[in-house]
C-alpha positions in Angstrom: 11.5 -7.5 11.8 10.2 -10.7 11.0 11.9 -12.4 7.8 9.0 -11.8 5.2 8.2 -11.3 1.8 6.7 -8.0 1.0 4.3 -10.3 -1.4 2.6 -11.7 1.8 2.2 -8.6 4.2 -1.2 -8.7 2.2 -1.5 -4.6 1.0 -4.6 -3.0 -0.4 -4.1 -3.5 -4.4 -4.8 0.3 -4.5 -2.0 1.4 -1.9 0.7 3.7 -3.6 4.3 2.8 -3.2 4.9 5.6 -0.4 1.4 4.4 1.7 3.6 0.8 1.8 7.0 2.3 3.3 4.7 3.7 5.4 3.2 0.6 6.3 7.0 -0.7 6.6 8.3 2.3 9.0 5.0 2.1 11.6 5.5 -1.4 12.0 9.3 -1.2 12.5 10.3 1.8 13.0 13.9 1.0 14.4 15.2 -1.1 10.7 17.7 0.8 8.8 15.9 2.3 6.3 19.0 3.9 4.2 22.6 3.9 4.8 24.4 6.3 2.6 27.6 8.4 2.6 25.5 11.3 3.9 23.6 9.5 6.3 22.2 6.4 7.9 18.0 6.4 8.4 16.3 4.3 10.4 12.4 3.3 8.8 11.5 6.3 11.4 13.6 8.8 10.4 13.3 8.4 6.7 9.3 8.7 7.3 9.2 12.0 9.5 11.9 13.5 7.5 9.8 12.6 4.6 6.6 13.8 6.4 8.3 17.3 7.2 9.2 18.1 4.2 6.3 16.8 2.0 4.0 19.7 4.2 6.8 22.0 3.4 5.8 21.2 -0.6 2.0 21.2 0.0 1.8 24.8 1.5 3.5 25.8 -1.7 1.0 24.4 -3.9 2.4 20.8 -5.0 -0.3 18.1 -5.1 -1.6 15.8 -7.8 -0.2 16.0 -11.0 2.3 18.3 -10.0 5.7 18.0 -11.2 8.3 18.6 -8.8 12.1 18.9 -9.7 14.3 16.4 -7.8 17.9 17.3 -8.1 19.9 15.6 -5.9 23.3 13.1 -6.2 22.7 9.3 -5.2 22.2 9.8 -1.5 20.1 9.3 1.9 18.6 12.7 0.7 17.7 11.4 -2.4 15.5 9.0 -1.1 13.7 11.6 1.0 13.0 14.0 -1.5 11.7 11.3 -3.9 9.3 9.9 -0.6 8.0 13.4 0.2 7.2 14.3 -3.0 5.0 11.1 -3.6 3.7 11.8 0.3 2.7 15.3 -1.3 0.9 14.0 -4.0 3.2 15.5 -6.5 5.0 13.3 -9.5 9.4 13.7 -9.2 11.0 14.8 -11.8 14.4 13.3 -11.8 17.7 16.0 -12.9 21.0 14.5 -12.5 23.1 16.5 -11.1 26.2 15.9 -13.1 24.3 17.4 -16.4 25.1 20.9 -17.3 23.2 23.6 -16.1 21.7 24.1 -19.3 20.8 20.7 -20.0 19.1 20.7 -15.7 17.1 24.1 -16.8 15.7 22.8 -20.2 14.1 20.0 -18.3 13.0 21.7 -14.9 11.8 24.3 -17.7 9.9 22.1 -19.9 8.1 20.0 -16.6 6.9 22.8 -15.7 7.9 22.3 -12.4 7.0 24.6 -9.2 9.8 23.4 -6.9 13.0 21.4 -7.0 14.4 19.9 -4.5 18.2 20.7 -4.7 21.9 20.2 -3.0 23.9 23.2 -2.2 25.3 22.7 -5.5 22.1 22.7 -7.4 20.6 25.8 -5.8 20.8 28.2 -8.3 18.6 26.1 -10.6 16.2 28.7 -8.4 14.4 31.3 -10.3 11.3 33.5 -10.8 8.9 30.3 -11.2 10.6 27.9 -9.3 11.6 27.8 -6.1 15.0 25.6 -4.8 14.3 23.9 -1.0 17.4 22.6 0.1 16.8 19.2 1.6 19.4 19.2 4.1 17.0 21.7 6.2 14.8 19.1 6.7 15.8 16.8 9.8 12.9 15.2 11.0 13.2 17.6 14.6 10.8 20.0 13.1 7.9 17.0 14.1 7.0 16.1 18.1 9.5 13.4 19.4 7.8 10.1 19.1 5.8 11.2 16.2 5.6 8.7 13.4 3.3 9.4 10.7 1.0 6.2 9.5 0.2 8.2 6.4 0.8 10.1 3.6 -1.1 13.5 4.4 -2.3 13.2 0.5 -3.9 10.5 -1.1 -4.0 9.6 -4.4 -4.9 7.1 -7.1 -3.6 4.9 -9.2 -3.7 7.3 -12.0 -1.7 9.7 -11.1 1.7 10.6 -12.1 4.3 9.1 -10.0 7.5 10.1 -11.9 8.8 12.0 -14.4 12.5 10.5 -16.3 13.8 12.4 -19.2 15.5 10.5 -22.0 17.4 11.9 -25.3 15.2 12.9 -27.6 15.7 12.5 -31.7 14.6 16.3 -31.9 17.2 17.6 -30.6 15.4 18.0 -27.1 15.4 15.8 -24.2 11.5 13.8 -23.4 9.9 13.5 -20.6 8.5 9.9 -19.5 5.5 10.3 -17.3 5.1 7.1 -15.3 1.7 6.3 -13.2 1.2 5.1 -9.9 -0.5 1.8 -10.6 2.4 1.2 -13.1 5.3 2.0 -10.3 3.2 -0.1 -7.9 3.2 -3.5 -10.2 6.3 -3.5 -11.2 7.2 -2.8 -7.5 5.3 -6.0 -6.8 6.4 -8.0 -8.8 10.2 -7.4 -8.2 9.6 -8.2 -4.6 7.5 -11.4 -5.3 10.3 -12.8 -8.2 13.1 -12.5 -5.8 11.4 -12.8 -2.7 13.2 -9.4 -1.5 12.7 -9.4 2.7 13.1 -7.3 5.7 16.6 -9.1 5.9 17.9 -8.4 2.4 20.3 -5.6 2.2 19.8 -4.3 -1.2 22.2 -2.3 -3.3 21.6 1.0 -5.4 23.6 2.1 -8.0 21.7 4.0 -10.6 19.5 6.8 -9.7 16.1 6.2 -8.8 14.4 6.9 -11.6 16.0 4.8 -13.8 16.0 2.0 -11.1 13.2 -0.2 -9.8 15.6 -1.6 -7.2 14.5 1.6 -4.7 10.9 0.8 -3.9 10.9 -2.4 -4.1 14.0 -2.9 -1.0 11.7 0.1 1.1 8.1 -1.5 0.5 9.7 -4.9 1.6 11.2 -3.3 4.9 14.8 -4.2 3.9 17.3 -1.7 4.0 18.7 0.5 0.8 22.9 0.8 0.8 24.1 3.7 -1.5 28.2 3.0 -2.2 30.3 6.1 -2.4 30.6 7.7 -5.6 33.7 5.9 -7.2 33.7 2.6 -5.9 32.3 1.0 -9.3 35.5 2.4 -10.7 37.1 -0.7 -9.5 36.0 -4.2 -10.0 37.9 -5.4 -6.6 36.8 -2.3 -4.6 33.4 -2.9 -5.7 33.1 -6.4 -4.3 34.8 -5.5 -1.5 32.4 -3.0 -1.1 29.5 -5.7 -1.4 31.0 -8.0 1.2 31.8 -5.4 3.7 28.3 -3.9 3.8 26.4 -7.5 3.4 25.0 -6.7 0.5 22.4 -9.5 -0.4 20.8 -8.4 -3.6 23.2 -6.2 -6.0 21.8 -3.8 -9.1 24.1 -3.4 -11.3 24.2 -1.6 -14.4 25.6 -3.9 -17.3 29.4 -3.3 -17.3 29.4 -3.0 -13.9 27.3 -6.6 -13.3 29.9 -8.2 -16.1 33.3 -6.8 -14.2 32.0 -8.9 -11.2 31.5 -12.1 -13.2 35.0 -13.5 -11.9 35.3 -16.1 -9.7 37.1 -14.5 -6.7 34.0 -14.2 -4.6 34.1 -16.1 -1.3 30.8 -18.0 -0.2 29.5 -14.9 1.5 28.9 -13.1 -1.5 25.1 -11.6 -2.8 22.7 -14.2 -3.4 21.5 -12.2 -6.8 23.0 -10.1 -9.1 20.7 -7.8 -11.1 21.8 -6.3 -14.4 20.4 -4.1 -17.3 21.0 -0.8 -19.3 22.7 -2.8 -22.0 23.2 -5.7 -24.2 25.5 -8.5 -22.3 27.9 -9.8 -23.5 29.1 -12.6 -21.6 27.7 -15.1 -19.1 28.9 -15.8 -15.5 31.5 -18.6 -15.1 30.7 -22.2 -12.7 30.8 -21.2 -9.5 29.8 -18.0 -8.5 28.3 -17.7 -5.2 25.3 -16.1 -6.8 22.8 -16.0 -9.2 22.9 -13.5 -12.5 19.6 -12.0 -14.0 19.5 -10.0 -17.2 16.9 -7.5 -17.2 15.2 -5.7 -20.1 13.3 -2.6 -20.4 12.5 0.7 -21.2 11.8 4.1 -18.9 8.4 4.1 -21.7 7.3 0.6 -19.5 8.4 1.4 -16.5 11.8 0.3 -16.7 11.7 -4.1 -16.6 9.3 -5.8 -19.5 11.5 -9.1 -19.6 13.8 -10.9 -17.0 15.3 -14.1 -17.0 18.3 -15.9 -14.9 21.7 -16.0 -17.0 22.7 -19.9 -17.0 26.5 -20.0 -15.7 29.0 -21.4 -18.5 26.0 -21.5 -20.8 27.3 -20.8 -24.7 24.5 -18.1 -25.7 25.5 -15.7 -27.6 24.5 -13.3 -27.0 22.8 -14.0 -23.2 18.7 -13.9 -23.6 16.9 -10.9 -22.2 14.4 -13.5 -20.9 11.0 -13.4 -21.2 8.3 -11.2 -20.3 7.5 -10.9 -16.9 3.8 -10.6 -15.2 1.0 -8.1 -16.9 3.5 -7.5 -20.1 2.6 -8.4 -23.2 5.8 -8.9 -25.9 4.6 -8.8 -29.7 7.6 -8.9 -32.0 6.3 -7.8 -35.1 7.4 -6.8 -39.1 7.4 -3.2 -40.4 3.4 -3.3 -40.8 3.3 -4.3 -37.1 1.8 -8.2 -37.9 3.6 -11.0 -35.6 6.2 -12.4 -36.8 7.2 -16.5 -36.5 9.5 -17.5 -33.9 12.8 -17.4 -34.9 12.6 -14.1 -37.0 13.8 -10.7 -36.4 11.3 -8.1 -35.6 10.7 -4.8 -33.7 9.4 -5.7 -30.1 6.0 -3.9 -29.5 5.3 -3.8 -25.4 1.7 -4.0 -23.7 0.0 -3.9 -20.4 -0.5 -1.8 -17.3 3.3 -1.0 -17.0 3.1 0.6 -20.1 3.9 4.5 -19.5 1.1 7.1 -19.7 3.5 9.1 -23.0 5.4 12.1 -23.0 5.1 15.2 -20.5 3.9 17.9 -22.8 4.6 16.0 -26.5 1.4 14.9 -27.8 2.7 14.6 -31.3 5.5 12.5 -29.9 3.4 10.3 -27.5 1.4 9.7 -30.7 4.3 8.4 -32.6 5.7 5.5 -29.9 2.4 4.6 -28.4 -0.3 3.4 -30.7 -3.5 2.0 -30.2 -3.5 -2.2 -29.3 -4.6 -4.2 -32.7 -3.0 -7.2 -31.0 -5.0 -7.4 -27.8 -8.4 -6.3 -28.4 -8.9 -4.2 -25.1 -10.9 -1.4 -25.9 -8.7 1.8 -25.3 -5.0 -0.6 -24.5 -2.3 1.2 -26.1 1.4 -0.7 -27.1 4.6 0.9 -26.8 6.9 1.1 -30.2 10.0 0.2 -28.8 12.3 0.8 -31.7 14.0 -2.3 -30.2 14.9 -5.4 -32.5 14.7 -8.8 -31.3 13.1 -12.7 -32.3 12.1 -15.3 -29.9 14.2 -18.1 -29.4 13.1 -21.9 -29.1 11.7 -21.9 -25.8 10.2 -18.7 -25.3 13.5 -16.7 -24.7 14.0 -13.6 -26.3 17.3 -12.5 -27.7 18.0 -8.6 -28.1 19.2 -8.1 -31.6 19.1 -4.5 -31.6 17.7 -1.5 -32.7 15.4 -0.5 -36.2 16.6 3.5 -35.9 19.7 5.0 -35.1 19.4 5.0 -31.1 22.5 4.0 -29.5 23.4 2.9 -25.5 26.7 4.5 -24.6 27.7 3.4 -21.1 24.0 2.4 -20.4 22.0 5.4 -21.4 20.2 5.8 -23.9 21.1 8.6 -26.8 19.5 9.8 -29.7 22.6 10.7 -31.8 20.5 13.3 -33.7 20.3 15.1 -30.9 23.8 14.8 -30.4 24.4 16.3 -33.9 21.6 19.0 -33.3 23.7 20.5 -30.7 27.2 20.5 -32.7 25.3 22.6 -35.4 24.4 25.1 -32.7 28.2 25.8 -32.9 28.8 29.1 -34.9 31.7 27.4 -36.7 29.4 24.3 -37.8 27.3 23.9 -40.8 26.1 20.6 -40.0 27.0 17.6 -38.5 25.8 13.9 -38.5 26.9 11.5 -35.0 26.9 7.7 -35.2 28.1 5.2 -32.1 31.1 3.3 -32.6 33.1 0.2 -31.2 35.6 1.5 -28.5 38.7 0.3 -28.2 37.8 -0.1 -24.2 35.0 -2.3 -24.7 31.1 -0.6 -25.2 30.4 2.0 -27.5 31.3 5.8 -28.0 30.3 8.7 -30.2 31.7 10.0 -33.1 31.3 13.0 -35.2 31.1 13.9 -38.7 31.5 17.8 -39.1 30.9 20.1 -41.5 32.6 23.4 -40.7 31.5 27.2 -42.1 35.5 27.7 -43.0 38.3 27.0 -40.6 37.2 23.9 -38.4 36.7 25.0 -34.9 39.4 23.4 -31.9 38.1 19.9 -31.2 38.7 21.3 -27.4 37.0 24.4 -28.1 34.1 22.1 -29.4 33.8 20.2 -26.1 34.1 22.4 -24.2 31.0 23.9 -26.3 28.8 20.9 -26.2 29.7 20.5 -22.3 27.4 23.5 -21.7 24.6 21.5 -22.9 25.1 17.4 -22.4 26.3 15.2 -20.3 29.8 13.6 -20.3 28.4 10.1 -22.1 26.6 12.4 -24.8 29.9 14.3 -25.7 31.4 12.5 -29.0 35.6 10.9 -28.4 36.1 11.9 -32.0 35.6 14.6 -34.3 36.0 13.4 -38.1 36.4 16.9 -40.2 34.9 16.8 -43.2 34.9 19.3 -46.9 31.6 20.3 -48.6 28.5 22.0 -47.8 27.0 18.9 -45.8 28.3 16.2 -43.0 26.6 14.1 -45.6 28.5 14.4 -48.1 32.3 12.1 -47.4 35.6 12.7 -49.0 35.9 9.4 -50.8 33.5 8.3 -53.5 33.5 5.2 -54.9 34.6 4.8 -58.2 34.3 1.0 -59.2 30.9 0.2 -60.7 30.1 -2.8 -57.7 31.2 -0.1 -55.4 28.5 2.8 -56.5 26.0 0.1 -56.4 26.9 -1.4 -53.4 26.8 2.3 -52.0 23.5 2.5 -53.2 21.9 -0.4 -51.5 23.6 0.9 -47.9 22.0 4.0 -48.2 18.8 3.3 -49.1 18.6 0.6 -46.4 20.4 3.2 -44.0 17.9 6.2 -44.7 21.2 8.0 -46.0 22.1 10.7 -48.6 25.1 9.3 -49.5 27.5 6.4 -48.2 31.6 6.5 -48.9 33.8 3.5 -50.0 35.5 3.6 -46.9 32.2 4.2 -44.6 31.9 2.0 -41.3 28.2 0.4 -42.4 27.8 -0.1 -38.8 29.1 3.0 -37.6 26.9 4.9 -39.7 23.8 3.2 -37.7 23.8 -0.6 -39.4 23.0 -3.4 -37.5 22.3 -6.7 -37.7 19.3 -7.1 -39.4 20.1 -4.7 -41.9 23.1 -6.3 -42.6 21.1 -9.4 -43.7 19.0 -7.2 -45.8 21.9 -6.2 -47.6 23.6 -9.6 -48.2 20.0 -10.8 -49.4 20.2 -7.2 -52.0 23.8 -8.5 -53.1 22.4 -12.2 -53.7 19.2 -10.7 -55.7 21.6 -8.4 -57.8 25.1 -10.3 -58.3 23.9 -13.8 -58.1 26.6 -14.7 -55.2 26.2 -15.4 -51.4 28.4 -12.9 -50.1 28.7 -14.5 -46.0 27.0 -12.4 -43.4 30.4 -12.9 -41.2 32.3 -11.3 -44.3 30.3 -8.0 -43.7 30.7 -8.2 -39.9 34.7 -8.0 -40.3 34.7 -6.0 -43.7 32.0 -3.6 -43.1 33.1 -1.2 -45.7 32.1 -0.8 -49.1 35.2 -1.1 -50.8 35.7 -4.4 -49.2 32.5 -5.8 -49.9 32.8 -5.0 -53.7 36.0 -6.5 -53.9 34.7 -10.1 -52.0 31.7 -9.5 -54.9 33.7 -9.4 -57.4 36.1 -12.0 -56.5 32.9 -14.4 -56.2 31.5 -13.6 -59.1 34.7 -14.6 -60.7 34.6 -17.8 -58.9 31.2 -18.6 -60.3 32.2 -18.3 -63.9 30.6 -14.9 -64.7 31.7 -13.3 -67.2 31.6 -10.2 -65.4 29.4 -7.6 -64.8 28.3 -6.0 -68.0 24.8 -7.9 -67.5 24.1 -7.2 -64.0 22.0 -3.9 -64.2 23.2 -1.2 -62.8 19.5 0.3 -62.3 17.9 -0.9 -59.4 14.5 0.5 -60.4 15.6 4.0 -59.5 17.0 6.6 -61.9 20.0 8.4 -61.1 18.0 11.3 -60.5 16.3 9.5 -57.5 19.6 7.5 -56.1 20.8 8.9 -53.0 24.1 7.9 -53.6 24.4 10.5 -57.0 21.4 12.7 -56.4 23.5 15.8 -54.2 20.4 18.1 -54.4 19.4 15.7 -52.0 21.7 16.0 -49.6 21.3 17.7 -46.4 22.6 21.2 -45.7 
C-alpha cells in the first residue's frame, strides 16, 4: 500500500466515514486492518464481516436514524459492529460493558434502540423490544469467497446520526450525545491531514470508540488499528513495551496514561506522536523523547477535539496549553452574559462550527440549555455549544484550561456530574440526602467524596457500594463517605462562630450556589475553583480592606483559616478592628444562606 496521506486519496466531500474504509479495503484488501487480542483483520475481512452483518441489521429494520446498541469490550469485534452499523445506515450507540446492568439498560432503554450488538457476556441485555446478535456469529464465510463489497448497501447523508455517546448527566440520568455524519467525517479529516496518518502508521487505541477519534481516522487512511490487552496501561514499563513490540507509530493516550510515558527511557524506535486528552495535564515531556506530545481538547457535545496544539518539551507552562482551535471551530471565551472577553481573562469557552453536535437524544429541554443560538457568528440558524468549561487565551493565541463554571468534575478522564452521583445515594432507603464533590487524591487525579445524610443509623459504607455498584460505574462510586447529623447533607457539623468566619462563610456560599458552608469546609472540594477563588479574594479586599494572597487560599482553603490570615492582616494594617466593617453584605439574615436553614435542602 503505497505510503500516502488519507488527505490526498482525493474523496468525495460527501463520502461517510464507512464509504472511505471501504474505499481503503477494495484497494488493498490484504493490509491489516485490526489486530486485537480476539483477532487479527485484514482490510478484507473487516469489510465482509462488516458487510454480513450490517444485512443481518437491515432485515430487522435498522436504517437511518436508527439507534442501534453497541455493547462490546475494546476489540477486533468492536470495530465490526461499529462498521456494520454505519454500513446499515443506523447511528451506534456506545454501552460499556464494564457498567452495571442497570446503568447498560437505562441507556439501551432511553435510545430507543432496536438491536444491540453484544458479547456473550452482554447477552441478556435482550428483551421484549430489543433483540441481542452476538457478533462472534458473524465470520465473513457467510459471503462468496472472493467477495469484497465496494459499498455500503445503504447510503446516507451528511445529516444523519452517526453515533450516539452517553455522558453523566446533572439530573440524575445519563445524556445522550447524538453526533452527525458530516461532523464524524471532518473531524476524521482533519486528524489525518494534521498528522499526516498513512497506510504505514500503526495506530494505537485505547479508549473506546466513541469517545475516540483515533478509530476512523487510522481505517479511512488504510493504516492498521492495534487494540493492547486489557491491563497493559496498568504499567507504565509494560505499556511501552507494548508500543515498541507492536510498532506502534502514533499512540492515543488518555491523560494519565500519555503523562506515565513522559520518561526518558524510550529508545529511538519509539512512536513518532503521542496523543493525549480526557483531562487537564499536568506536566510537560522532558528533552529528549523520541517523540512528539499533543494535548488535545474537547467535548463528546463537538465531536470530541475543538483545540490541539504540540506540548513544547522542558517548556515551563503551567499548566500545558490546550492549544488552539483546530479547522471549522470557532472558540469564543466569553463573561456570564456571553460577551467576549479580552485576552488574558477568564471566561467560559463557547464552541462553534460544523463539529458542533446535533444535542441530546430525546432531551429537548436539555439540548435547549447547552446549545444556544450563534450571536457571535451571524450564520443564520449556527448554534454554539455552552461548554461549562473555564479558560482565557494566552499571548499568542494559546488557550489555557482553567476549569470549570459548575460543579462537573473529570475523575480518571470521564466526565461526572456529581449530582448525579448524589441522586443515586438518596435512592438508598437509609439516605435522606446526600451532596458529592471531587477531591485531590492522595494518588494523583481526583476522586469522589460523599456527604450523607442518613434516616437514623448510617447504612455500612460497604453495604452503600455495593448499592451504588448496581447502578454506576467503578469511577462514579465515591472513596469516602463523610456521615453527617441533621435533616440535610447541607447542613455540616461545625459552624463558624467568629464574626470574619460567618462572613467569610457567607461570601463562599453565595459564590458556590450553597445553602450553607462549614468553618472547616474544603472551598475547593465543595466545587471551587480557580476563578472563584479570585472572586472571593476580590469580596475579602471590597469588605476588609486587605489583599488576602490568592496562593494563601490555595494552601488554606478553609474558612477558619482564611478568617484567621484576615484578621491577622487587618491587624497589620492598623485597624482597629472590626466593629466598622459591616457585617451586612446587602442581604438580611433572613436571605443569607449561611443562617437562613428554611433554605436548606431536604
Amino acid at each position: 500500500m503505497p505510503n500516502e496521506p488519507a488527505g490526498r486519496f482525493r474523496d468525495p466531500p460527501e463520502a461517510t466515514v464507512n464509504v472511505l474504509v471501504h474505499r481503503r479495503g477494495v484497494a488493498h484488501p490484504d493490509a491489516v486492518a485490526v489486530a486485537a487480542a480476539d483477532a487479527t483483520l485484514t482490510y478484507g475481512e473487516l469489510l465482509r464481516r462488516a458487510y454480513s452483518l450490517s444485512r443481518r441489521l437491515c432485515g430487522l429494520g435498522v436504517g437511518p436514524e436508527t439507534t442501534v446498541g453497541l455493547c462490546l469490550p475494546r476489540s477486533a469485534a468492536l470495530v465490526v459492529g461499529a462498521l456494520a452499523v454505519l454500513d446499515a445506515g443506523g447511528a451506534y450507540v456506545v454501552i460499556d460493558p464494564s457498567h452495571p446492568a442497570q446503568r447498560q439498560r437505562v441507556m439501551l432503554d432511553h435510545s430507543r434502540a432496536r438491536v444491540v450488538l453484544a458479547s456473550q457476556r452482554s447477552m441478556a441485555l435482550a428483551g421484549e423490544s430489543v433483540e441481542a446478535i452476538g457478533i462472534g456469529e458473524f465470520t465473513g464465510t457467510e459471503e462468496p469467497d472472493g467477495f469484497l463489497p465496494a459499498s455500503p448497501p445503504v447510503s446516507v447523508g451528511g445529516n444523519n446520526l452517526a453515533y450516539v455517546v452517553y455522558t453523566s448527566g446533572s439530573s440524575g440520568l445519563p445524556k445522550g450525545v447524538m453526533v452527525e455524519h458530516r461532523s464524524l467525517r471532518r473531524i476524521v479529516d482533519w486528524y489525518t491531514l494534521t498528522f499526516d496518518i498513512a497506510a504505514s502508521d500503526r495506530v494505537m487505541q485505547m479508549p473506546d470508540p466513541g469517545f475516540d477519534a483515533s478509530v476512523w481516522p487510522c481505517l479511512t487512511a488504510g493504516a492498521s488499528l492495534r487494540i493492547p490487552e486489557d491491563g497493559v496501561g496498568n504499567d507504565p514499563t509494560a505499556l511501552r513495551d507494548w508500543m515498541l513490540a507492536h510498532g506502534i507509530t502514533i499512540g492515543c493516550l488518555p491523560t494519565h496514561l500519555a503523562e506515565s510515558q513522559m520518561v526518558p527511557h524510550w529508545p529511538d524506535s519509539g512512536p513518532r506522536i503521542v496523543l493525549t486528552g480526557g483531562d487537564v495535564l499536568h506536566r510537560v515531556p522532558p528533552p529528549g523523547l523520541p517523540f512528539a506530545v499533543v494535548n488535545i481538547y474537547g467535548l463528546a457535545e463537538a465531536t470530541v477535539v475543538s483545540a490541539s496544539g504540540p506540548v513544547k518539551a522542558g517548556a515551563d507552562d503551567d499548566p500545558p496549553a490546550i492549544g488552539r482551535p483546530i479547522d471549522d471551530v470557532e472558540l469564543h471565551i466569553v463573561d456570564s452574559e456571553l460577551h467576549p472577553v479580552p485576552d488574558g481573562e477568564e471566561g467560559e469557552v463557547l464552541l462553534g462550527g460544523p463539529l458542533v453536535a446535533r444535542g441530546y437524544l430525546h432531551a429537548t429541554a436539555q439540548t435547549a440549555l447547552r446549545f444556544v443560538p450563534d450571536h457571535l457568528g451571524g450564520r443564520p440558524g449556527a448554534r454554539l455549544l455552552r461548554t461549562g468549561d473555564l479558560a482565557r487565551r494566552r499571548k499568542g493565541g494559546d488557550i489555557e484550561f482553567v476549569g470549570r463554571a459548575d460543579n462537573q468534575v473529570k475523575v480518571h478522564g470521564f466526565r461526572v456530574e456529581p449530582d448525579e452521583v448524589a441522586a443515586t445515594i438518596s435512592r438508598h432507603p437509609a439516605v435522606r440526602s446526600s451532596v458529592v464533590v471531587a477531591a485531590a487524591s492522595d494518588r494523583g487525579g481526583r476522586e469522589l467524596v460523599a456527604y450523607v445524610a442518613p434516616l437514623g443509623t448510617a447504612p455500612d459504607p460497604d453495604e452503600l457500594t455495593a448499592f451504588l455498584a448496581e447502578f454506576l460505574p467503578a469511577y462514579m462510586i465515591p472513596s469516602q463517605y463523610v456521615w453527617l447529623a441533621g435533616s440535610s447533607a447541607r447542613e455540616t457539623v461545625t459552624e463558624p462562630d467568629d464574626r470574619t468566619e460567618v462572613q467569610l462563610a457567607s461570601m463562599a456560599a453565595v459564590l458556590l450556589r450553597l445553602d450553607h458552608v462549614g468553618v472547616d469546609d474544603d472551598f475547593f472540594r465543595l466545587g471551587g475553583h480557580s476563578m472563584l477563588a479570585a472572586q472571593l479574594v476580590m469580596r475579602i479586599d471590597d469588605r476588609f480592606g486587605v489583599e488576602l494572597p490568592l496562593p494563601f487560599v490555595f494552601d488554606h482553603p478553609t474558612v477558619r483559616d482564611m478568617a484567621a490570615e484576615v484578621d491577622r492582616l487587618v491587624r497589620e494594617e492598623g485597624m482597629a478592628g472590626l466593629a466598622a466593617v459591616s457585617t451586612d453584605e446587602g442581604d438580611s439574615n433572613d436571605r443569607n444562606p449561611l443562617i437562613d436553614k428554611k433554605s436548606l435542602r431536604g
